[in-house]
SETI-664485 format. One record per residue (C-alpha): y, z, x. Coordinates in steps of 0.2 Angstrom, whole numbers, padded with zeros to 4 digits, always signed. Layout:
<site north="Y" up="Z" east="X"/>
...
***
This chain:
<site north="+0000" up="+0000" east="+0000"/>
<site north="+0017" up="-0007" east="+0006"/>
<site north="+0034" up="-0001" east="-0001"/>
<site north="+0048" up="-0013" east="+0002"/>
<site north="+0034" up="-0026" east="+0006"/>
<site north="+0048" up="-0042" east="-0001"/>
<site north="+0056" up="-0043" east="+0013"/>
<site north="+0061" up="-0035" east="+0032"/>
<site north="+0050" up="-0022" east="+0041"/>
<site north="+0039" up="-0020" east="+0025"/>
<site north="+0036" up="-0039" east="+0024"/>
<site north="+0031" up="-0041" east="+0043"/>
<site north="+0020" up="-0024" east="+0038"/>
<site north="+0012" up="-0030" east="+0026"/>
<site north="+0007" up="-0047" east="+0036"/>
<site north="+0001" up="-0039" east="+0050"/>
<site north="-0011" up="-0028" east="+0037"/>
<site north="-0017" up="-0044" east="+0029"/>
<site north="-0019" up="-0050" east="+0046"/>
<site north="-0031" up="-0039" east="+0050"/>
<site north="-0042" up="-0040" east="+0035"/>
<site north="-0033" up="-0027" east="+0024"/>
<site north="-0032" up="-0029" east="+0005"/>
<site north="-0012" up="-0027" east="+0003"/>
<site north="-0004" up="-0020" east="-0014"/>
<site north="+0015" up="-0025" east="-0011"/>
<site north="+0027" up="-0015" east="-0018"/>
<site north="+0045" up="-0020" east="-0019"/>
<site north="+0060" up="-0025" east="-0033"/>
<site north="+0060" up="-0043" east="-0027"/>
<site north="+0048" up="-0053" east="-0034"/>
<site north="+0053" up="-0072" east="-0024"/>
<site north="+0050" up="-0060" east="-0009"/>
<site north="+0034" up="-0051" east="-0015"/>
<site north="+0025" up="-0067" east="-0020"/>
<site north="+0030" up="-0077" east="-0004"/>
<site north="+0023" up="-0061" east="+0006"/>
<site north="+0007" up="-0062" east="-0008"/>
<site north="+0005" up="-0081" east="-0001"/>
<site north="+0007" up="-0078" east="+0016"/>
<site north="-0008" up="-0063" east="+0018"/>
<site north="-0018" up="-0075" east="+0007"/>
<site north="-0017" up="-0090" east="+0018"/>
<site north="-0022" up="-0080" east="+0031"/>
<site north="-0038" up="-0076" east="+0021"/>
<site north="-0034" up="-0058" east="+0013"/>
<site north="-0029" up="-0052" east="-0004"/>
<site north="-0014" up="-0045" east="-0008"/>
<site north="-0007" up="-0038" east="-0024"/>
<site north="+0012" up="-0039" east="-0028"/>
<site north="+0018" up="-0027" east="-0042"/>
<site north="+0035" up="-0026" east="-0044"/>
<site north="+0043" up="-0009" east="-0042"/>
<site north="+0059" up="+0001" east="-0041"/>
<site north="+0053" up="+0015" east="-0030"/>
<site north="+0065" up="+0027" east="-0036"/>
<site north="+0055" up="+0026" east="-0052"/>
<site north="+0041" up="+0040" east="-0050"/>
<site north="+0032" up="+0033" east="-0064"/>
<site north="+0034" up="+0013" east="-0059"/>
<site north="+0028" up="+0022" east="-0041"/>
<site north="+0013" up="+0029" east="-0050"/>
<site north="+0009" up="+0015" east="-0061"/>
<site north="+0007" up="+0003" east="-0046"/>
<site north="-0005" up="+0016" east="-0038"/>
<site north="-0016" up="+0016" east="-0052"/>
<site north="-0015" up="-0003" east="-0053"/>
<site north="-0020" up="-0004" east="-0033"/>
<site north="-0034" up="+0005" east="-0035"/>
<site north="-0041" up="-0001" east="-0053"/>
<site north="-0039" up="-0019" east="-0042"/>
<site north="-0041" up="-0018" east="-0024"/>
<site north="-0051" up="-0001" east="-0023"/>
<site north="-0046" up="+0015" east="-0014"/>
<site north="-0029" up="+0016" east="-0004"/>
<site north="-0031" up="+0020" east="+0009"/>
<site north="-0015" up="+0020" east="+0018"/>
<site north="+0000" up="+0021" east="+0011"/>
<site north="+0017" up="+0014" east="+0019"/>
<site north="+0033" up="+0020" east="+0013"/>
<site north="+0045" up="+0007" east="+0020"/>
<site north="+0056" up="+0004" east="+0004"/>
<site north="+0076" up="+0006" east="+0009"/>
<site north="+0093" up="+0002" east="+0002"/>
<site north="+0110" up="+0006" east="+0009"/>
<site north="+0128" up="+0005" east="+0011"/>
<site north="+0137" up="+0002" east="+0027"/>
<site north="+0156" up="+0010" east="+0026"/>
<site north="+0166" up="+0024" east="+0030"/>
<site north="+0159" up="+0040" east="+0021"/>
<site north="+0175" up="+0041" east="+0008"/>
<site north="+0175" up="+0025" east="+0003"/>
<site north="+0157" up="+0025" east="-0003"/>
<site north="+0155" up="+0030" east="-0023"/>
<site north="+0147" up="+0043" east="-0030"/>
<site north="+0134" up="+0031" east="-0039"/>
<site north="+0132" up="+0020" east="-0024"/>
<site north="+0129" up="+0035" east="-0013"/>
<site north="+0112" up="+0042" east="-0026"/>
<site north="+0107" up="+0025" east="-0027"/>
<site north="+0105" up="+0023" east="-0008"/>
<site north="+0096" up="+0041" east="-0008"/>
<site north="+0086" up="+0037" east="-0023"/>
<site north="+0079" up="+0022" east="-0014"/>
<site north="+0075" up="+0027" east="+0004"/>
<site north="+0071" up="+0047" east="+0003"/>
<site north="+0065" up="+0049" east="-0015"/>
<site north="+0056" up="+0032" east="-0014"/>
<site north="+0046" up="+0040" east="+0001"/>
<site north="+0043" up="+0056" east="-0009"/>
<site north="+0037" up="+0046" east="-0026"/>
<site north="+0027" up="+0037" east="-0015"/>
<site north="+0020" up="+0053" east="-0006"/>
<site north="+0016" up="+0060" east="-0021"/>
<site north="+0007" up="+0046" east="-0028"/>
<site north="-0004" up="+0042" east="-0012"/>
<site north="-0007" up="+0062" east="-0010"/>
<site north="-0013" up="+0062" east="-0029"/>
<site north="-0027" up="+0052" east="-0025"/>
<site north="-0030" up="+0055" east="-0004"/>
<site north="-0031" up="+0075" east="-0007"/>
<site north="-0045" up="+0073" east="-0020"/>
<site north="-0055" up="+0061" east="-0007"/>
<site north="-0048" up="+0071" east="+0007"/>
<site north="-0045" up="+0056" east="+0016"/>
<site north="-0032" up="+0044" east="+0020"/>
<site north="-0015" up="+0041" east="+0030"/>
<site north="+0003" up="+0042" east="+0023"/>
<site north="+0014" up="+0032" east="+0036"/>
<site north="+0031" up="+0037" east="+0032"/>
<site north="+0043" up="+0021" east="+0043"/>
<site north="+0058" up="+0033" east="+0050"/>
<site north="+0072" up="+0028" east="+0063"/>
<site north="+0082" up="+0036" east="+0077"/>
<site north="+0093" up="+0040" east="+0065"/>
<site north="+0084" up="+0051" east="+0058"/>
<site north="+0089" up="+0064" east="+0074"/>
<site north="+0106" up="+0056" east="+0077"/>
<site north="+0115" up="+0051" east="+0063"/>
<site north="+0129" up="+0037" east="+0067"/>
<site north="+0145" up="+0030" east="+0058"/>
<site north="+0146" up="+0019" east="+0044"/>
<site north="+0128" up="+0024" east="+0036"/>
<site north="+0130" up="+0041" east="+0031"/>
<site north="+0119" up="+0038" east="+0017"/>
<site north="+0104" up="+0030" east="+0027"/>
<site north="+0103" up="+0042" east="+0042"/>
<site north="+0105" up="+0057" east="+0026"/>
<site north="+0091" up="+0048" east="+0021"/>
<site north="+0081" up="+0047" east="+0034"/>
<site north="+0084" up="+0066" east="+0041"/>
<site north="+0078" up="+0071" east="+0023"/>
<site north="+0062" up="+0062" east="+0025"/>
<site north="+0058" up="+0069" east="+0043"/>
<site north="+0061" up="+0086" east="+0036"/>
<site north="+0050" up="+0082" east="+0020"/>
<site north="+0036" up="+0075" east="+0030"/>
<site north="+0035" up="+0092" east="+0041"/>
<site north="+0034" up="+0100" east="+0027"/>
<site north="+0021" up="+0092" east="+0019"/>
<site north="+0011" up="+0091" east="+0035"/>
<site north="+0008" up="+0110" east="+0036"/>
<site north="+0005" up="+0112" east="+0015"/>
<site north="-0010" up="+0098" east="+0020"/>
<site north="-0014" up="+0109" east="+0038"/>
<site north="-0014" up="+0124" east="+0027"/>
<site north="-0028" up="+0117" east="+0017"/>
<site north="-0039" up="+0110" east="+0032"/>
<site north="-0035" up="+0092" east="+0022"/>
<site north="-0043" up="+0078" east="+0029"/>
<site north="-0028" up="+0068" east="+0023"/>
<site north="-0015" up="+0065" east="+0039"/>
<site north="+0006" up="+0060" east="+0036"/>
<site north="+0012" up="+0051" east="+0053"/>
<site north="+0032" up="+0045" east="+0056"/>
<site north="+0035" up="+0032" east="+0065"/>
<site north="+0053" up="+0032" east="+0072"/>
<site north="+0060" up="+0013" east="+0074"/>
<site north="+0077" up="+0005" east="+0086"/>
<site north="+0089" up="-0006" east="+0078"/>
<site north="+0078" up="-0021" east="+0070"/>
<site north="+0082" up="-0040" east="+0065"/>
<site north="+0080" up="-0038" east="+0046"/>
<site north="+0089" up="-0045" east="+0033"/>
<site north="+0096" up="-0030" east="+0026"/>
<site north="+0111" up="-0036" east="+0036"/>
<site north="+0114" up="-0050" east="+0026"/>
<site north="+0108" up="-0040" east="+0009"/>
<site north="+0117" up="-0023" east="+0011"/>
<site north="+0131" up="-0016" east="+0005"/>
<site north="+0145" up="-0016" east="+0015"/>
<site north="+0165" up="-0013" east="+0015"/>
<site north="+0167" up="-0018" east="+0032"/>
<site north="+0180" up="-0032" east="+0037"/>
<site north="+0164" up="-0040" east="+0047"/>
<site north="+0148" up="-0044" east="+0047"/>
<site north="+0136" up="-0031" east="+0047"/>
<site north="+0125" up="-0030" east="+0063"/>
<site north="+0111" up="-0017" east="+0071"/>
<site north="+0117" up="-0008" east="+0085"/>
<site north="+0110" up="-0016" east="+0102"/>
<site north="+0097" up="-0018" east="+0108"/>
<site north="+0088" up="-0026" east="+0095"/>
<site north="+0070" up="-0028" east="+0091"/>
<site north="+0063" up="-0042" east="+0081"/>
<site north="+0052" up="-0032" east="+0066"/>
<site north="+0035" up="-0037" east="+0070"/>
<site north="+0037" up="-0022" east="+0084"/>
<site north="+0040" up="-0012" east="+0071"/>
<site north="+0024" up="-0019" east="+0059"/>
<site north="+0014" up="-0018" east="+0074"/>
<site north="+0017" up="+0000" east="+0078"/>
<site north="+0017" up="+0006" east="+0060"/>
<site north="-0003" up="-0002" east="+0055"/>
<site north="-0007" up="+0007" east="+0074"/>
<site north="-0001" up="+0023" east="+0065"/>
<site north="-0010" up="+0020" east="+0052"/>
<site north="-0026" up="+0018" east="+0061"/>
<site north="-0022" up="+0031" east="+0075"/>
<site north="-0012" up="+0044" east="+0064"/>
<site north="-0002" up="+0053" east="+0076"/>
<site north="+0011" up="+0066" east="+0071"/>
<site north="+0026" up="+0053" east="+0077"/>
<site north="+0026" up="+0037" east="+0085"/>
<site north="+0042" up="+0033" east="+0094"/>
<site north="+0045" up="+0013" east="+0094"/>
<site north="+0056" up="+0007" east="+0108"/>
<site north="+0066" up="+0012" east="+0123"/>
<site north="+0081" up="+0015" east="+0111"/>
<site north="+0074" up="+0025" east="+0100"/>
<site north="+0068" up="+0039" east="+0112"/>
<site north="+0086" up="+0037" east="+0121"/>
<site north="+0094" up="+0040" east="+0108"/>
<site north="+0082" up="+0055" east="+0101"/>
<site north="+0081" up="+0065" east="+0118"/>
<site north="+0101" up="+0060" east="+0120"/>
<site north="+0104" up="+0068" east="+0105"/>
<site north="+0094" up="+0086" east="+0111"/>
<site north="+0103" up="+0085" east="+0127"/>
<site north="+0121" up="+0083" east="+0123"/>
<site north="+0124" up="+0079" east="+0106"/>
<site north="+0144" up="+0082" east="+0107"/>
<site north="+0144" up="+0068" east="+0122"/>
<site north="+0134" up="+0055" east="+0106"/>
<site north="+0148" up="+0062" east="+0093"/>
<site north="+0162" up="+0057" east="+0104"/>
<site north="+0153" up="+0040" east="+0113"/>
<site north="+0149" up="+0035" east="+0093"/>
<site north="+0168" up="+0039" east="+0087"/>
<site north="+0172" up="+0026" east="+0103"/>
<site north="+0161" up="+0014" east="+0100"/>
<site north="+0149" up="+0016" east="+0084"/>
<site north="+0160" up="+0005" east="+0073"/>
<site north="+0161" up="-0012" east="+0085"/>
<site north="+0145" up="-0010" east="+0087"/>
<site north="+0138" up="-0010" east="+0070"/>
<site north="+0150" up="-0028" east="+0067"/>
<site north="+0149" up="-0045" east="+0073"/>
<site north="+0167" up="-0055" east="+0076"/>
<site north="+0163" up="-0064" east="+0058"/>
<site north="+0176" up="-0060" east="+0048"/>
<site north="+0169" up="-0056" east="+0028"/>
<site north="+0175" up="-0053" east="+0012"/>
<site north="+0165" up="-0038" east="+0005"/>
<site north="+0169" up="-0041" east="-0012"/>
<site north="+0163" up="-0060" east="-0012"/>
<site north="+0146" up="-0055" east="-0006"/>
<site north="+0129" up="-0050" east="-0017"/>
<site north="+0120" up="-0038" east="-0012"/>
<site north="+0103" up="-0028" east="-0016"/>
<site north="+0108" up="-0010" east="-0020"/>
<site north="+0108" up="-0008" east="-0037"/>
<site north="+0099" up="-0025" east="-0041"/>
<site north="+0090" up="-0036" east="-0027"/>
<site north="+0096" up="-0051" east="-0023"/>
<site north="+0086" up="-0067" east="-0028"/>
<site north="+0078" up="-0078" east="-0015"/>
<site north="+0065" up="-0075" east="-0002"/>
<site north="+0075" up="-0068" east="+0013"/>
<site north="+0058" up="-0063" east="+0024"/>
<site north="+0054" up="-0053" east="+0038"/>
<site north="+0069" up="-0057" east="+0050"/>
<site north="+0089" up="-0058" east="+0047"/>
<site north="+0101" up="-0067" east="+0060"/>
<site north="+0101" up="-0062" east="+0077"/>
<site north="+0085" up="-0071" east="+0082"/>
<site north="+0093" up="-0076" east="+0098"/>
<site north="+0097" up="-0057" east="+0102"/>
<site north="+0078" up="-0048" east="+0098"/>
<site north="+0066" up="-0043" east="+0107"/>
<site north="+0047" up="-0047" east="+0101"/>
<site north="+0041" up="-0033" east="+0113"/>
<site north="+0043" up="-0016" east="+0117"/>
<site north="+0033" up="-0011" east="+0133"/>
<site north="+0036" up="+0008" east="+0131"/>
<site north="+0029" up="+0007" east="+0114"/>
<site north="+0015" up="-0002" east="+0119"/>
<site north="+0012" up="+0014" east="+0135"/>
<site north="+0013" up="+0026" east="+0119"/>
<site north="+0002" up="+0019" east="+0110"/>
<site north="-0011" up="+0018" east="+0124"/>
<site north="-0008" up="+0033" east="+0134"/>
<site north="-0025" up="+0043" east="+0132"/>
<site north="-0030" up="+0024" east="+0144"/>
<site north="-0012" up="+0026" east="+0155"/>
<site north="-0017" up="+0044" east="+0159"/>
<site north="-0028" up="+0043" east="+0173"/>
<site north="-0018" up="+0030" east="+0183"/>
<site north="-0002" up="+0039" east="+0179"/>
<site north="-0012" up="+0057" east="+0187"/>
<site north="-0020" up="+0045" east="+0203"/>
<site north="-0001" up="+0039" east="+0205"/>
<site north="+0004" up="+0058" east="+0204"/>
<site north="-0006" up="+0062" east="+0217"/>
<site north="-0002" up="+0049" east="+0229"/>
<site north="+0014" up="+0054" east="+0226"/>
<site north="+0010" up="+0070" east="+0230"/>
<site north="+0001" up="+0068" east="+0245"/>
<site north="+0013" up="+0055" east="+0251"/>
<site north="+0027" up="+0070" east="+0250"/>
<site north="+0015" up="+0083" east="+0261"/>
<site north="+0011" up="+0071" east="+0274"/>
<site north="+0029" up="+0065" east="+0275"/>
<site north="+0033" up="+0084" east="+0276"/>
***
């Protein structure tokens, strides 16, 4: 089960499920996106299932649980991807704008907790993959909402991890943090900005992401940082957050915009109702991403890293005693 499988992160999720020989149920409000997405796992010979859903609805949320599994059998993972978002200035956002962004990514994570852990606890098995972001440690300008967002679902997930530890559950809830990604939600979002919006370089093209979120589905580890960014900005953040408050007050709102000038008001966008078309996995800045992260891959491999990183220890080591 993938939320927010139409388009972005999701939709590059839910392909590297299907190939992999995953039966995908697709979960988004876009339907062009959903059944492109349904036709792209099926030509690669799996099935999919796209069932059009709000995630902010617990009881659409539900109803495409009981679908999934009446159709495609068990779940027995459980994405939540699903976001929407505004990018401006805090005081400038509206107070219905502001629960509709919340509604989406937190609440859409804990709906679709709810619904996986209503049917994992029972079978006391399965993994709940909640996709997080470096933002959810350090929050930055212009997307108060989404990194609101994204810290409420960290602290959420630790607490639903030790209810599920408390019960010796054989169900696991993994996070995996993600960089600035080349998704449309640039092109989709919200904005009041004068320019276009843009993810803060570096930026990593999303099949990283997809790739590292269906590992942690099949490896459930507590957290799975993906790219050299994201564990920058995370560790920054312990070590000197008042330093990343005043470097982000300098630089945080360039950043986040390209030189394209825009008129907010002309442009449609997908936070209250999504915007037709298929918009797929990746947004403009194709030229700019990365399709690999190296220090992901080391993460996700380091029980087989270990012993040549202890033998290169040692010869350090011994290296230092003999030059001594």
């Amino acid at each position: 089960m993938v939320t927010g499988a139409s388009a972005g992160v999701g939709r590059a999720t839910a392909r590297e499920f299907g190939r992999r020989g995953y039966r995908v149920a697709l979960l988004a409000r876009g339907t062009d996106g959903l059944h492109a997405a349904e036709s792209e796992i099926a030509s690669d010979g799996s099935m999919a299932l796209a069932i059009t859903t709000d995630v902010s609805d617990p009881a659409q949320v539900e109803e495409a649980a009981e679908r999934t599994e009446a159709e495609l059998g068990p779940i027995e993972a459980w994405v939540n991807d699903a976001m929407a978002t505004i990018f401006s200035p805090f005081w400038e956002v509206e107070p219905d704008e502001y629960r509709r962004s919340t509604e989406v990514t937190y609440l859409g994570a804990v709906w679709g907790t709810r619904a996986a852990l209503r049917r994992m606890r029972t079978r006391n098995r399965g993994v709940i993959v909640q996709v997080g972001s470096a933002l959810a440690y350090r929050g930055i300008p212009l997307q108060s909402a989404y990194c609101g967002a994204k810290h409420a679902i960290k602290g959420f997930t630790e607490s639903v991890r030790c209810e599920l530890l408390h019960e010796q559950s054989g169900v696991k809830i993994a996070m995996v943090q993600l960089p600035a990604l080349n998704t449309p939600q640039f092109e989709v979002g919200r904005t009041r900005l004068p320019r276009h919006p843009q993810p803060v370089p570096p930026i990593y093209q999303p099949e990283v992401a997809a790739r590292a979120i269906v590992w942690s589905a099949e490896h459930p580890r507590r957290e799975l940082y993906v790219g050299a960014p994201t564990w920058k900005t995370i560790w920054g953040n312990k070590v000197a957050p008042g330093f990343a408050d005043r470097f982000l007050a300098r630089n945080g709102f360039d950043s986040q915009q390209t030189d394209e000038r825009i008129d907010p008001r002309a442009r449609r966008d997908n936070l209250f109702e999504p915007v037709p078309g298929d918009h797929g996995a990746h947004g403009r800045f194709d030229s700019q991403s990365r399709r690999h992260s190296p220090l992901t891959w080391a993460a996700r491999h380091r029980a087989l890293l270990a012993p040549v990183a202890g033998a290169a220890l040692i010869g350090a080591a011994a290296a230092r005693l003999m030059g001594d």
